[in-house]
C-alpha positions as CSV (number, residue, x, y, z in Angstrom):
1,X,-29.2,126.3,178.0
2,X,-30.6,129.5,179.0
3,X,-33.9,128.7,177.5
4,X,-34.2,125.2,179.9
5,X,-33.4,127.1,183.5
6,X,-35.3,129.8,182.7
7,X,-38.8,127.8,183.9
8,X,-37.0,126.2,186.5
9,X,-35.7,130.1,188.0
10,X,-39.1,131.2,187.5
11,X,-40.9,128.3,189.6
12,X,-38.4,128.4,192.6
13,X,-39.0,131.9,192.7
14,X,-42.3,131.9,192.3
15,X,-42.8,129.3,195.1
16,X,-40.3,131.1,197.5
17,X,-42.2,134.1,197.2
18,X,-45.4,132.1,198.1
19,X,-44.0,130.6,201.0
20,X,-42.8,134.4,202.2
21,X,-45.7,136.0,201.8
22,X,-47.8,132.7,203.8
23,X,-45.1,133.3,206.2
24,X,-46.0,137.3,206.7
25,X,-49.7,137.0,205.9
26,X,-50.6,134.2,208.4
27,X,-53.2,135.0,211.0
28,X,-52.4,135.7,215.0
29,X,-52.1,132.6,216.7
30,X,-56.2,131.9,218.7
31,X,-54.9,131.2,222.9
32,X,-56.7,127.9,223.9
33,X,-60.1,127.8,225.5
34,X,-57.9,127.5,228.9
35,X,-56.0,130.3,228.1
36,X,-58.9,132.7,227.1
37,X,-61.1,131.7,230.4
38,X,-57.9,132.3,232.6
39,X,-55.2,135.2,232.5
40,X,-51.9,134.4,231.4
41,X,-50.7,136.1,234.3
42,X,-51.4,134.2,237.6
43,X,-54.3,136.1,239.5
44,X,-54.9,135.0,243.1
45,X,-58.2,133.5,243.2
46,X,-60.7,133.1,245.9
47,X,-64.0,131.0,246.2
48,X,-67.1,133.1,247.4
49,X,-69.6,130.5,248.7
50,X,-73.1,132.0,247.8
51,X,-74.9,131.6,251.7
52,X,-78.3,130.4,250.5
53,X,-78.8,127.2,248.4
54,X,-80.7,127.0,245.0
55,X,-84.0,125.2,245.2
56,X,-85.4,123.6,241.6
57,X,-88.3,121.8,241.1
58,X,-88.1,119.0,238.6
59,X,-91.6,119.2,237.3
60,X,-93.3,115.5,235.9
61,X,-96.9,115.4,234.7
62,X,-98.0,119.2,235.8
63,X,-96.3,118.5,239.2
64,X,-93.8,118.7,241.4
65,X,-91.5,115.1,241.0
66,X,-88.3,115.9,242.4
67,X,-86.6,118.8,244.0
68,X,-83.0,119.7,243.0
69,X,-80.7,120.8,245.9
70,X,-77.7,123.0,244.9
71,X,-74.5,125.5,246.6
72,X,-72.9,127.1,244.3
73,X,-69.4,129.1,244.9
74,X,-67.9,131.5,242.4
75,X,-64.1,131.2,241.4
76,X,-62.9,134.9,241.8
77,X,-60.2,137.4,241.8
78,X,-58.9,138.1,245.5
79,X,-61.2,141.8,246.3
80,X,-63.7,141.0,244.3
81,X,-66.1,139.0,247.3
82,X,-68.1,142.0,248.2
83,X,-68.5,143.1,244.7
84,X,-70.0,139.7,244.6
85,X,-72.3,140.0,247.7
86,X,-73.2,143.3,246.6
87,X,-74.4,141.7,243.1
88,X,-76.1,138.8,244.8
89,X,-79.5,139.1,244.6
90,X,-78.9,139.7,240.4
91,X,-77.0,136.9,240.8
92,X,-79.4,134.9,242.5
93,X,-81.8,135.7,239.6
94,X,-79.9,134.7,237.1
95,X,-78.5,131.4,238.1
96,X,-82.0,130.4,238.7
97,X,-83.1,130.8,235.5
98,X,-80.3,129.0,234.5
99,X,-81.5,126.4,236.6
100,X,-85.2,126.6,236.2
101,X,-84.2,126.5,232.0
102,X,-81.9,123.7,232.8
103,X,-84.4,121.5,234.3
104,X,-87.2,122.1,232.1
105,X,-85.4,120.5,229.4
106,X,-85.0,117.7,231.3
107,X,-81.3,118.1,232.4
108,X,-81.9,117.1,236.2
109,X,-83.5,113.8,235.5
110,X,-82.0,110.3,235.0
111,X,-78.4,110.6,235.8
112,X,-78.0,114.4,236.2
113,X,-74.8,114.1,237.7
114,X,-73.4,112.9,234.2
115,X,-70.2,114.8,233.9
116,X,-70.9,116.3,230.4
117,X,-74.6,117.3,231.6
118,X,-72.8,119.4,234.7
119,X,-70.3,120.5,231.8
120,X,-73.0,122.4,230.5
121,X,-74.7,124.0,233.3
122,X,-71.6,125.4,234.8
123,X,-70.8,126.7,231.3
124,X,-74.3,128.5,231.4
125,X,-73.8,129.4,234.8
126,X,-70.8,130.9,234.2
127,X,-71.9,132.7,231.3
128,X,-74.9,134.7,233.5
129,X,-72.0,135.4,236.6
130,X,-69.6,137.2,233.8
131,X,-73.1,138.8,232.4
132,X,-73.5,140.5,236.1
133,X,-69.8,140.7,237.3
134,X,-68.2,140.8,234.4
135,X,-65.2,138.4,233.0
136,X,-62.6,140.1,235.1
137,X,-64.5,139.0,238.6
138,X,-65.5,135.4,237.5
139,X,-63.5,132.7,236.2
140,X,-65.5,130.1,236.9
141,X,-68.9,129.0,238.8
142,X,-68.3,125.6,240.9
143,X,-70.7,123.3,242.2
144,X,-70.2,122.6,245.6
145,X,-73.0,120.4,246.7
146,X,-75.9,118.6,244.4
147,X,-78.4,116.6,245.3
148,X,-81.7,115.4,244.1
149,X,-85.2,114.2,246.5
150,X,-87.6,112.1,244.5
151,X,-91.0,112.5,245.7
């Protein structure tokens, strides 16, 4: 008899200590992507309006087809809006080229206001405000005003 629930000991013992040791070994749970762009402690936020708008040309056949209009504000702990007009003209810089790259592969013509085209310019956009404020003083870049003027 001893011989029969021998096998039978060793696989329910072999399988508990599996499941224990899954159990201990398993990995950190990864936050979601909301919870790694935003604190889980609620930060006030503010909105700092950048006072000039962004100019883009859309070019077609070596010129000048369409001009892209844009005001952008930065979502922002509250403090943090004259470390973000101090930064400006860095700032400036970088969201054009953001821009400028954006509409060079063609992402302002047709319909540019296509909600997963804007997805990924404010995801680039956000990307070059945490590269000169740093993650802690931008949580996230909105459009405020878009528009496009054929020629």
């Amino acid at each position: 008899m001893m011989r029969k629930l021998l096998p039978l000991l060793l696989i329910l013992l072999g399988a508990g200590g599996g499941v224990a040791g899954g159990l201990w070994l398993r990995p950190a749970p990864v936050p979601e992507a909301s919870e790694a762009d935003h604190p889980a402690e609620p930060v006030a936020r503010d909105y700092v309006k950048l006072p000039s708008q962004f100019v883009i040309p859309v070019i077609d056949a070596g010129r000048v087809g369409s001009l892209v209009v844009l005001s952008l504000s930065i979502e922002a702990p509250i403090g943090a809006t004259d470390a973000v007009f101090q930064r400006e003209p860095k700032l400036r810089d970088e969201f054009l080229r953001v821009l400028f790259d954006h509409a060079n592969v063609g992402g302002f013509r047709g319909t540019f206001t296509d909600g997963s085209n804007l997805v990924a310019v404010r995801r680039a956009l956000l990307e070059a405000a945490r590269k000169v404020l740093g993650p802690e003083n931008a949580f996230d870049v909105l459009i405020t005003d878009i528009v496009r003027q054929d020629s």
